[in-house]
VEXTORDREN-457827 format. One line per 3 residues: number of its first residue (from 1); their letters; for each residue x, z, y of C-alpha. Coordinates in Angstrom, 1 decimal. Example, Ala and Ser with C-alpha at 12.3 -4.5 7.8 and 13.67 -1.06 7.14 Angstrom:
2
1 = as = 12.3/7.8/-4.5 ~ 13.7/7.1/-1.1
//
This chain:
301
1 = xxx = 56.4/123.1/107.0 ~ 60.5/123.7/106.7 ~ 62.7/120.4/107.4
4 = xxx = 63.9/120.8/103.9 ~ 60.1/119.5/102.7 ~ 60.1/116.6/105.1
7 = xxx = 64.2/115.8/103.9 ~ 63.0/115.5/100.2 ~ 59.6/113.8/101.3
10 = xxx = 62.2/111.1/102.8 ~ 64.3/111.3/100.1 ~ 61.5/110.6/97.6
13 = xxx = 60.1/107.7/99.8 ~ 63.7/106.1/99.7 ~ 63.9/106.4/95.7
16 = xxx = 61.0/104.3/95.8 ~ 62.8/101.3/96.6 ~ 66.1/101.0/95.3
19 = xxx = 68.2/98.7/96.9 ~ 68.2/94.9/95.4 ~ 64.5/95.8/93.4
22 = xxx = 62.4/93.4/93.5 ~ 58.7/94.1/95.1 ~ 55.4/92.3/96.0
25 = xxx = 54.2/92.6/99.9 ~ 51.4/90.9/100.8 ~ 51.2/89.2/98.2
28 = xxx = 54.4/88.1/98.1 ~ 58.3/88.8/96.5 ~ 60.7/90.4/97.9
31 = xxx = 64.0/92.2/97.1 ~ 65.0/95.4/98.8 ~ 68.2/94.6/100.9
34 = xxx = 68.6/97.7/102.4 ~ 66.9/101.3/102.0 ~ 67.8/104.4/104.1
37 = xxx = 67.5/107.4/106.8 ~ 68.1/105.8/110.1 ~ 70.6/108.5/112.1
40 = xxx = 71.6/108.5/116.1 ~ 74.3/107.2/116.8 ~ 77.1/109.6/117.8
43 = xxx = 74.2/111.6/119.1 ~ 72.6/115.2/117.3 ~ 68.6/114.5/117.1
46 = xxx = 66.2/112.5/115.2 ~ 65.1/108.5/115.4 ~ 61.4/107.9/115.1
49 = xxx = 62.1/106.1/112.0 ~ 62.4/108.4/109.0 ~ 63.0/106.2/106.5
52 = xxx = 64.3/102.4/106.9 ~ 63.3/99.7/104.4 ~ 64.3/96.0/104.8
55 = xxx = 62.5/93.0/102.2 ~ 64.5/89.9/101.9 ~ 62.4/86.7/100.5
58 = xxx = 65.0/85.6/97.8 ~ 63.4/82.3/98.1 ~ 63.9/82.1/102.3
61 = xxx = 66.2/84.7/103.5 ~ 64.6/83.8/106.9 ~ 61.4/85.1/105.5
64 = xxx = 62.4/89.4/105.9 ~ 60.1/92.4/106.4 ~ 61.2/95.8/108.1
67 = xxx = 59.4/99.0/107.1 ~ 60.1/101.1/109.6 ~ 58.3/104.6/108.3
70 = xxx = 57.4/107.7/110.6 ~ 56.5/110.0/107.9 ~ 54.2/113.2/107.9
73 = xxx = 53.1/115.2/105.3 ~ 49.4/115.6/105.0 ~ 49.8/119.5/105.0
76 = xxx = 51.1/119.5/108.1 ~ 50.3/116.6/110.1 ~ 49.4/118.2/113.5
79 = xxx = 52.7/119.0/114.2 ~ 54.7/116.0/116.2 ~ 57.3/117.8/117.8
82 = xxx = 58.5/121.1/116.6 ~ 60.9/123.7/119.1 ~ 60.5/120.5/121.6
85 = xxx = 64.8/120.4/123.3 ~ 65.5/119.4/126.9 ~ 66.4/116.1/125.4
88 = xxx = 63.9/115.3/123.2 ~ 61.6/116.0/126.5 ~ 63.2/113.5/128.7
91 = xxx = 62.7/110.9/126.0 ~ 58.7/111.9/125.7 ~ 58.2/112.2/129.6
94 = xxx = 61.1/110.3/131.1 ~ 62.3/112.2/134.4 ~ 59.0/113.9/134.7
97 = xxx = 59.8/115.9/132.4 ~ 61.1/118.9/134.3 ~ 58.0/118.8/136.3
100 = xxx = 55.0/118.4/133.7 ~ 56.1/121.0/131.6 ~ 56.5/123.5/134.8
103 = xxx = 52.9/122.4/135.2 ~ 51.8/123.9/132.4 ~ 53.6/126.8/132.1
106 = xxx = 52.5/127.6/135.5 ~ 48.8/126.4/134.4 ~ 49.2/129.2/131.4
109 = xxx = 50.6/131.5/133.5 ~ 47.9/134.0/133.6 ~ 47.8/133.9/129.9
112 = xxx = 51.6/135.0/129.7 ~ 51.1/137.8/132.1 ~ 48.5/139.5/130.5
115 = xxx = 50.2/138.9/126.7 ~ 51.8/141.9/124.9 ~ 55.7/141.1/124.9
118 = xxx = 57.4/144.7/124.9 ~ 55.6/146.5/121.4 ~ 57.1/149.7/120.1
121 = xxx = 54.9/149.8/116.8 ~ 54.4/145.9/116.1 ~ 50.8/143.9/116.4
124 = xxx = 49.2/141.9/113.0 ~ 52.3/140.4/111.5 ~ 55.2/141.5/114.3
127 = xxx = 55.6/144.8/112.7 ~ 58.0/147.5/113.2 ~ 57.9/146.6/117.0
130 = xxx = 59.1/143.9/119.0 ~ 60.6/142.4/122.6 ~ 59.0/138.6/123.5
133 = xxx = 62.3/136.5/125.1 ~ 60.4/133.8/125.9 ~ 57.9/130.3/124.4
136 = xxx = 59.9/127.9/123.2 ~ 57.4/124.1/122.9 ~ 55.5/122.1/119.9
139 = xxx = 53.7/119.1/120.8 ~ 50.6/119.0/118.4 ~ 47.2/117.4/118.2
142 = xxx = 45.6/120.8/117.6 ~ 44.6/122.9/120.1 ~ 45.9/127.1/120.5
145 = xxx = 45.2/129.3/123.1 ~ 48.5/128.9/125.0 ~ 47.8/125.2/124.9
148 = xxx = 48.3/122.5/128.0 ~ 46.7/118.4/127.2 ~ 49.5/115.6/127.2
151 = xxx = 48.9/114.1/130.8 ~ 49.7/111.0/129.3 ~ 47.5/107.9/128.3
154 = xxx = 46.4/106.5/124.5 ~ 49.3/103.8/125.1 ~ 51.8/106.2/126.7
157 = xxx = 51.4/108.8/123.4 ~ 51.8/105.7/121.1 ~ 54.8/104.4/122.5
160 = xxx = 56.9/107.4/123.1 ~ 55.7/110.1/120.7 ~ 55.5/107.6/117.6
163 = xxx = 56.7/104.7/118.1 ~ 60.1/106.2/120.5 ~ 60.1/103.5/122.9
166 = xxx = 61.5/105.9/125.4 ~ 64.5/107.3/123.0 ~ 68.4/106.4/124.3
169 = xxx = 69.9/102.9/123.0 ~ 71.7/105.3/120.7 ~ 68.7/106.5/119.0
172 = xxx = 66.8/103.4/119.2 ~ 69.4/101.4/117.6 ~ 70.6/104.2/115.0
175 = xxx = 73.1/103.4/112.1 ~ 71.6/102.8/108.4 ~ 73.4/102.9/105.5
178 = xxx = 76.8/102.7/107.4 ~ 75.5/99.4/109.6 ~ 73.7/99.7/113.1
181 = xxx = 70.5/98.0/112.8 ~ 69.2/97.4/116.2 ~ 65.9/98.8/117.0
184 = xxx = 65.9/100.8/113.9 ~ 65.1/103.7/115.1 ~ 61.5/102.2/116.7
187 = xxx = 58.7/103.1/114.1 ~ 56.6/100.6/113.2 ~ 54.4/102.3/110.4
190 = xxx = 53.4/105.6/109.6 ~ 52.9/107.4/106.1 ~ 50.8/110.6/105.8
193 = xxx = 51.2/112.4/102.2 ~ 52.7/114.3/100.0 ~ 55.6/113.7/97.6
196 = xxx = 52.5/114.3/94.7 ~ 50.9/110.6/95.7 ~ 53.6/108.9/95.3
199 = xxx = 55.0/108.1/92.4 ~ 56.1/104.1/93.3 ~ 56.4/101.6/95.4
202 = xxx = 52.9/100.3/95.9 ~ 51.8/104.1/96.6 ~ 53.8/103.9/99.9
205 = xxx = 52.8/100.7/100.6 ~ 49.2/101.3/100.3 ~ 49.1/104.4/102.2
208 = xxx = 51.6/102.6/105.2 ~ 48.6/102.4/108.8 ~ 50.6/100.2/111.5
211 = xxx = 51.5/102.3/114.5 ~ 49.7/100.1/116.2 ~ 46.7/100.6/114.9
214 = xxx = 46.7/104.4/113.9 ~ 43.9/106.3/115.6 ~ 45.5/108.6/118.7
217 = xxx = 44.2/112.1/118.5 ~ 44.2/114.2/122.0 ~ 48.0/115.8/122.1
220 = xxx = 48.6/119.0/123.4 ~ 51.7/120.9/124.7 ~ 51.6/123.8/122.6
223 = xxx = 53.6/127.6/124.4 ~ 54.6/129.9/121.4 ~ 56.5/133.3/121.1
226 = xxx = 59.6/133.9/119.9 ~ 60.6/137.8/119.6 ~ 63.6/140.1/119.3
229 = xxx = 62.9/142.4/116.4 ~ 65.5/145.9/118.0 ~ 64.7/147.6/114.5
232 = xxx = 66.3/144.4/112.3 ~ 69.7/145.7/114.2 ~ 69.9/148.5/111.7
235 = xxx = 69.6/146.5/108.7 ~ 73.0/143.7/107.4 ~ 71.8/140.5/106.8
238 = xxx = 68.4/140.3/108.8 ~ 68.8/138.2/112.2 ~ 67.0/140.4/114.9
241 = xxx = 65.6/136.8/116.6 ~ 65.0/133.4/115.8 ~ 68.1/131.9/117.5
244 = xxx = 69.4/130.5/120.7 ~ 65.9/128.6/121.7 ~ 65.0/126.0/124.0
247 = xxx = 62.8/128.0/126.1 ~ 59.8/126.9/128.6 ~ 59.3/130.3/129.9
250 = xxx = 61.6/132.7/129.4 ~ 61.3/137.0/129.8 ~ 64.6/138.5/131.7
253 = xxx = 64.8/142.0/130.2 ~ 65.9/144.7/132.4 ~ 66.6/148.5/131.8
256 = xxx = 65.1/151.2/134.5 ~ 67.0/154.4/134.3 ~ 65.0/156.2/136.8
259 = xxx = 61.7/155.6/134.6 ~ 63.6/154.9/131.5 ~ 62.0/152.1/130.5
262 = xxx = 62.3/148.3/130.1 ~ 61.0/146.5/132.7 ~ 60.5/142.4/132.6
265 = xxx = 60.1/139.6/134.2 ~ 58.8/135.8/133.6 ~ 60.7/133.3/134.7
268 = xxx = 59.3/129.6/134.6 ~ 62.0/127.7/136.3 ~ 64.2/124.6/134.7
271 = xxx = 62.2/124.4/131.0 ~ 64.0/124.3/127.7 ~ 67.3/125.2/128.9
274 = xxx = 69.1/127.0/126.5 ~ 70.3/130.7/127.8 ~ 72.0/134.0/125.4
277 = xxx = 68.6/136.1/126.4 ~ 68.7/137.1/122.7 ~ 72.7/137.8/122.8
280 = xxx = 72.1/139.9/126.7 ~ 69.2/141.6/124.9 ~ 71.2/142.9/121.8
283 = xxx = 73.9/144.0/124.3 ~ 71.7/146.6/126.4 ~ 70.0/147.6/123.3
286 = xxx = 73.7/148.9/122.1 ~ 74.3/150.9/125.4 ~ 74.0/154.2/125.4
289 = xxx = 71.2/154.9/127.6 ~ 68.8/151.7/126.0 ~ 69.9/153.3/122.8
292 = xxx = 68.3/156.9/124.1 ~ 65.3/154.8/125.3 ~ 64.9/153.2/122.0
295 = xxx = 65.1/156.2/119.7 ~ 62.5/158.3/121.8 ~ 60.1/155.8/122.4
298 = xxx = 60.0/152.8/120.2 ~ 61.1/155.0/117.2 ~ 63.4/152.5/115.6
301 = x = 66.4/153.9/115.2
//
C-alpha cells in the first residue's frame, strides 16, 4: 500500500474530529482541544503516533483524554515496517541492531547464494532482464521465504514496534499542531480500517483496541530484492532501480574482461547503510566494454 493511502487515511481520521467539537467518550462530553499528525522534531522519520487527538472535559479541564492512534489499514496490516533505515533499526533493537540483523542475513545466507540475481531475459514479473543490488528490510507478521523471527519477546515487540518506547526524545516528544506535546509520539491505541468504515467520530472510536491489549502476532524480519533494470537505460523517464536503498545485504558488481562477464559478490557486513551500488552499476554499464557485454549477451540494447 503507497504512503499516499495511509496520508489520506490519517487525514480522514483527523477530519473526524474537528478542533473545539464536541464528543461523547465513555460516556461522557468532551471537546476536541487539539487534532493532528504528530511530526519529529528537527528529525526526518515517523512517530508511532499517526494521528494525535486530545478531549478536554469543558466541565473539569483536569478531566482530559489523549488518543494517541497507530493506524493501519486493514488491506495491509502485515506490514509494520516498510524499507526498515539504519535508524529506524536502532530504535527497534537498540545497539543490537548491527548484530541481529547480520544474524539473519548470515542465517538466509544460503538462500541468497543460490537466488537468481544476474537475468538476461527477466523471471515472472522482472522482465526484460535484470541485476539484483541487494535486500533492503520489512518487518512484518507474515512469513516469506527470505524470512528471519524477531528475536525479541511479546513485551519487547509491544513496546518498541507499536508503542515506540525506544524512539529518540525527538520522536517521542514530536511537535503537533505547531506545540511539542511531550510523549506524543508514544501510541497508545491502534486503528485497523479503511477510510470506507469511517464516516464519524464514534466509527473511530469504536474500532480504537488499546495497545496494550492488542493481540501480538509472531514478527518476522522480512529480506526482499531490489533490482537494476540495464534495459530501462534506453528509455527517458523510466528509473532503471528503485533508489538509493538501505540495504541488509548488498551484491558488489564486478566486470571480467577475460571471460567477459559480470561477476558478483555478497557482501553482509554493516546492514542498511546506504551506498551508490545503483549509481556504480549504471557507470560500468555505460563503459564500452560492459556495453559490448550487454548487447551480445543480455540483448538489451
Amino acid at each position: 500500500m503507497s504512503t499516499q493511502e495511509y496520508r489520506l487515511f490519517e487525514d480522514h481520521i483527523i477530519s473526524q474530529f474537528p478542533v473545539n467539537s464536541c464528543i461523547f467518550y465513555q460516556g461522557k462530553e468532551y471537546v476536541v482541544s487539539i487534532s493532528g499528525k504528530p511530526t519529529p522534531q528537527g528529525i526526518s522519520g515517523e512517530c508511532k503516533t499517526d494521528v494525535y487527538i486530545l478531549l478536554v472535559n469543558p466541565k473539569d479541564t483536569n478531566d482530559s483524554v489523549e488518543l494517541k492512534i497507530s493506524c493501519k489499514l486493514s488491506s495491509s496490516n502485515e506490514f509494520q515496517e516498510n524499507k526498515l533505515t539504519e535508524l529506524r533499526a536502532f530504535d527497534y533493537f537498540g545497539e543490537d541492531a548491527k548484530r541481529i540483523l547480520e544474524t539473519a542475513t548470515k542465517n538466509l545466507q544460503n538462500i541468497f547464494e543460490n537466488d537468481i540475481i544476474d537475468s538476461p531475459t527477466g523471471i515472472g514479473s522482472k522482465k526484460g532482464g535484470y541485476l539484483t543490488l541487494g535486500w533492503l528490510v520489512d518487518i512484518t507478521t507474515k512469513w516469506r521465504r527470505k524470512s528471519e523471527p524477531f528475536i525479541m519477546t511479546e513485551k519487547e515487540i509491544r513496546d518498541l514496534v507499536y508503542i515506540g518506547r525506544g524512539l529518540p526524545d525527538s520522536k517521542k516528544n514530536a511537535i503537533v499542531c505547531g506545540v511539542v506535546i511531550p510523549d506524543s509520539g508514544l501510541a497508545n491505541m491502534m486503528l485497523v480500517s479503511e477510510r470506507k468504515d469511517i464516516s464519524s467520530y464514534n466509527d473511530v472510536l469504536k474500532q480504537l483496541i488499546p495497545i496494550e491489549s492488542y493481540p501480538i502476532k509472531e514478527h518476522f524480519i522480512i529480506l526482499k530484492a531490489i533490482n537494476f533494470f540495464p534495459g530501462a537505460l534506453k528509455y527517458q523517464g523510466i528509473n532503471p532501480y528503485d533508489g538509493n536503498r538501505p540495504f541488509a545485504v548488498r551484491v558488489h558488481w564486478d566486470y571480467d574482461e577475460l571471460t567477459d562477464s559480470l561477476v558478483s559478490t555478497l557482501d553482509y557486513a554493516d546492514p542498511l547503510k546506504t551506498n551508490g551500488m545503483a549509481m556504480l552499476c549504471m557507470k560500468k554499464l555505460n563503459s564500452h566494454s560492459l556495453n559490448f557485454h550487454l548487447k551480445n549477451n543480455l540483448n538489451i540494447f
